[in-house]
DRENKOLFI-801546 format. One record per residue: x, y, z of N, C-alpha, C in turn; residue in three letters. Coordinates in steps of 0.02 Angstrom, whole numbers, plus 50000, padded with zeros to 5 digits. Layout:
<vexses>
XYZXYZXYZALA/...
</vexses>
This chain:
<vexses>
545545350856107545475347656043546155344956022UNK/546215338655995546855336655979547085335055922UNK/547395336455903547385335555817547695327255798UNK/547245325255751547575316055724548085317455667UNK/548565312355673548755314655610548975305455614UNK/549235302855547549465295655535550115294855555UNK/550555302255553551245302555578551215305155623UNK/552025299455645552225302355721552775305055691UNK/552895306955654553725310555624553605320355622UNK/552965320355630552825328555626552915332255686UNK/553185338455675553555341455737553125345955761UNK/553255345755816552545354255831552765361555837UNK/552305364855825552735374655808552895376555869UNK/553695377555851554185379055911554265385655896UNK/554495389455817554735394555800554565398155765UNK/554865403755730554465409555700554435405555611UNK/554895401955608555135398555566554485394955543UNK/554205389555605553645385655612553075389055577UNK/552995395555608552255398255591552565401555539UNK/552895404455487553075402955406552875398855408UNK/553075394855399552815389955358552265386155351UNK/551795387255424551005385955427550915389455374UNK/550885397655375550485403755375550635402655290UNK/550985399555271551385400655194551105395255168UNK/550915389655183550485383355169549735385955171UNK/549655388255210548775389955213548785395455158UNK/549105399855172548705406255101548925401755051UNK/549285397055023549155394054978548525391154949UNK/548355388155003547455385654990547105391254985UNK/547115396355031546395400055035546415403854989UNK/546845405854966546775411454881546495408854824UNK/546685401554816546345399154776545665393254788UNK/545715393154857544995391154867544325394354822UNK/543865389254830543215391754780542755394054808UNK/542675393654878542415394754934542495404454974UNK/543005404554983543385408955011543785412454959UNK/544375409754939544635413454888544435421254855UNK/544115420154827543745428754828543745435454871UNK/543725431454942543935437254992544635439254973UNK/545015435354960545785437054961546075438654914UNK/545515437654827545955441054762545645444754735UNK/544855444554761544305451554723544105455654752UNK/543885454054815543285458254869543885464554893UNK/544475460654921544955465654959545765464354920UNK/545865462254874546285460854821546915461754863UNK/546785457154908547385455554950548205457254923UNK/548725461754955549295462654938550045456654981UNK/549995449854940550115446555015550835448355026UNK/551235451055002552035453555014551925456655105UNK/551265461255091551195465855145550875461455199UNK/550365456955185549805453155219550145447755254UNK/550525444455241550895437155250551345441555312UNK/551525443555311552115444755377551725448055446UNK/550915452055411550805454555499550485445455509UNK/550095442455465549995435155488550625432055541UNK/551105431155493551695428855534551765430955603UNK/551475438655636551505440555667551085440355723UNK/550285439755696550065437655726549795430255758UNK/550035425655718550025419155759550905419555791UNK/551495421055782551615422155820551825423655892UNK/551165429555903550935431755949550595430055982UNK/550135423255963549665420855998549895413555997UNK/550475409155984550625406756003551495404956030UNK/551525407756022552355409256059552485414356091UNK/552065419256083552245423356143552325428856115UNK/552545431056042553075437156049552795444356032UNK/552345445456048551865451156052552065457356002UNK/552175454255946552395457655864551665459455853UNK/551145458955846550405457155814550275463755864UNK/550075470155835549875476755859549165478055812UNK/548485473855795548085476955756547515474555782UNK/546995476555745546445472855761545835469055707UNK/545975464255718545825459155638544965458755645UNK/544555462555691543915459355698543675465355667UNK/543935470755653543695477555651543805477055572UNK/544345473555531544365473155506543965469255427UNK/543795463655499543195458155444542685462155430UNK/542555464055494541755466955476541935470355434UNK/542085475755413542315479455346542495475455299UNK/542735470855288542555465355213541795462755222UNK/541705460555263541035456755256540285462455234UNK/540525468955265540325475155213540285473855152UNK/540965473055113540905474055038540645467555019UNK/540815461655046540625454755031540355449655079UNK/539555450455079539475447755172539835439855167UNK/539995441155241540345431555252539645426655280UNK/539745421855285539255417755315539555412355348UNK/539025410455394539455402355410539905398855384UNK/539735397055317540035391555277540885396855266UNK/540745402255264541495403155250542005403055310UNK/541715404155365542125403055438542385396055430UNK/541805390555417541965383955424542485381955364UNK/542455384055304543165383555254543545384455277UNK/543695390255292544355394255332544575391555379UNK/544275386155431544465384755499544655377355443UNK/544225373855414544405366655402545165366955347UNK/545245373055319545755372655268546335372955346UNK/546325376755368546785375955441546975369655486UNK/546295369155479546555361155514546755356455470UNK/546755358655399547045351255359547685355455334UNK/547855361755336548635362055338548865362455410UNK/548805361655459549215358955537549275352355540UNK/548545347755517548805340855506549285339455470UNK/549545344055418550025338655354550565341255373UNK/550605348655442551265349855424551525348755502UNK/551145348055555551285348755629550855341755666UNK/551155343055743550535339555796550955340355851UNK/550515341655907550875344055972550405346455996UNK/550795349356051550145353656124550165361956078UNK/550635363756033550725371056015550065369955942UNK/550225364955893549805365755846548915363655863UNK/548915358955931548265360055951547965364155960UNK/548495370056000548435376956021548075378755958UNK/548535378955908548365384555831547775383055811UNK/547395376155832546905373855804546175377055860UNK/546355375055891545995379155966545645386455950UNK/546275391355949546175394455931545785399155887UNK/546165394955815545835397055772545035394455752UNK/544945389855808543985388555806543795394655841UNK/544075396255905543715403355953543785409855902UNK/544325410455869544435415755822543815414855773UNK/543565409055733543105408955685542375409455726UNK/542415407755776541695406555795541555414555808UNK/542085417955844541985426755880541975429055829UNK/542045430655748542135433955703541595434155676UNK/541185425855676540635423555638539985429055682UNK/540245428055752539615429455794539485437455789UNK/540215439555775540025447955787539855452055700UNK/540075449355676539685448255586539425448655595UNK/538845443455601538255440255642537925446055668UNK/538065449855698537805455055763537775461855734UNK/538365461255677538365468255648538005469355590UNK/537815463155536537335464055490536735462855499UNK/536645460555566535875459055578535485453455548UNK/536145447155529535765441555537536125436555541UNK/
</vexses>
């Protein structure tokens, strides 16, 4: 998948630096998304001082290499989607708010990566939700 963007002046995520500043652009949107948002200031009243750095850690880890990211984030959804079930439509917010902060802030073979990714990440989360509430 390749990401468009109108500029050729955007750099692609080289550093830890890089993914700050994805990871710091996106929880911007998704907290106050109307969509999503809720997961992150009511359902699990997200602490992001604490939250924002294993992120940092785990993209990261999944795209540069540096194997900081020690948890397991699927074990985790399902236990929100417990208190607040998720559905399709919220995978697809979450993935499209992603791809429209990598477009405004990146483009390369690394932020294709992030985009890549984070579709297999939304689709495996959606599916095992999916599997664990029984519908």
């Amino acid at each position: 998948m390749r990401l468009k963007t109108n500029s050729s002046v955007l750099k692609d995520i080289e550093t830890r630096k890089d993914i700050e500043l994805l990871v710091d652009a996106f929880y911007k949107r998704v907290i106050t998304d109307d969509v999503i948002g809720i997961f992150f200031t009511k359902v699990m009243q997200l602490n992001l001082d604490k939250h924002i750095p294993i992120m940092y850690d785990f993209w990261d880890s999944l795209l540069l290499g540096s194997m900081k990211y020690k948890g397991n984030p699927m074990v985790k959804h399902i236990a929100l989607s417990k208190k607040e079930p998720m559905h399709p439509k919220h995978f697809s917010r979450w993935l499209a708010l992603w791809e429209t902060t990598l477009l405004e802030n990146f483009s390369g073979k690394k932020a294709d990566e992030a985009l890549q990714r984070a579709t297999e990440i939304a689709e495996l989360m959606k599916f095992k939700i999916e599997q664990e509430n029984g519908y």
